[in-house]
N, C-alpha and C positions, 0 to 999 in steps of 0.2 A: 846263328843266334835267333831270326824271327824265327825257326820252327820251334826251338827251346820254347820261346814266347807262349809262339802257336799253341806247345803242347800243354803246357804249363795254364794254359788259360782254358782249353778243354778240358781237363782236369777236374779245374775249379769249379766249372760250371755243371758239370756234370756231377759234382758233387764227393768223387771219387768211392762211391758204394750204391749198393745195388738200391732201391727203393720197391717196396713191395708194398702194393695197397690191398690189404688186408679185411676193407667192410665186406667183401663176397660179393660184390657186385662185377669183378671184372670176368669170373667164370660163369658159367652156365653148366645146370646138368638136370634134367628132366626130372621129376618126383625128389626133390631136392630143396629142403629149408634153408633158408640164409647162413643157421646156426651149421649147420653142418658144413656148407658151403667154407665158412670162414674157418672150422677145424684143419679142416682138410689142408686149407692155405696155411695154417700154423704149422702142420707138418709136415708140409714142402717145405716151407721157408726152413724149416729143423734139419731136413735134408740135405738142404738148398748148403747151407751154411758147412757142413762136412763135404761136402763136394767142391767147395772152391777153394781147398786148403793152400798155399805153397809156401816153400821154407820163404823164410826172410833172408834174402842174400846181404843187406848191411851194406848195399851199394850207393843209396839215397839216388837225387834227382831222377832223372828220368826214363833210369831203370827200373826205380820202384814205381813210380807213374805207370810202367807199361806193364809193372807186374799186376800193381791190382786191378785195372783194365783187364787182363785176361782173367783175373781172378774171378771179377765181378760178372765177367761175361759168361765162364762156364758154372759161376751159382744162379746164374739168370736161366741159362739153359735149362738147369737140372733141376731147377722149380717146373717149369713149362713141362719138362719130359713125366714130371712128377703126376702134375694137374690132368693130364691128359691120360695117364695109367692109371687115376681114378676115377677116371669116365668122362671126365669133364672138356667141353669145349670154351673158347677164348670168345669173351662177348665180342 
């Protein structure tokens, strides 16, 4: 029961989706305008979002808790994998 808790309160706080800050400030890339910078971020994030698909199993509680968790975590990756395949480094 406290791990339910446990989980169920990380969850919460974490928001249960990915957060992408989007002004161009968290990437870096040499001869490079903000405006561009934050394109670039828009489609990652367009990527990002077809790369963390998974069926809806219809199990509820803490099986879908742990689905979107991995969900959120391989569109996290594949934004980063994204940014960095177009030149760009992580402020």
């Amino acid at each position: 029961m406290r791990l339910a808790v446990a989980l169920i309160t990380l969850a919460t706080l974490s928001g249960c989706t990915v957060k992408y800050d989007l002004s161009g400030s968290d990437w870096r890339k040499t001869s490079t305008i903000i405006q561009q910078t934050t394109q670039d971020e828009i489609d990652c994030v367009r990527d990002a979002r077809e790369a963390g698909w998974a069926p809806d199993l219809i199990l509820g509680g803490l099986l879908d808790l742990a689905r979107w968790e991995v969900t959120d975590l391989e569109r996290l990756s594949s934004y980063r994998r994204c940014m960095v395949a177009k030149g760009y480094q992580p402020n």
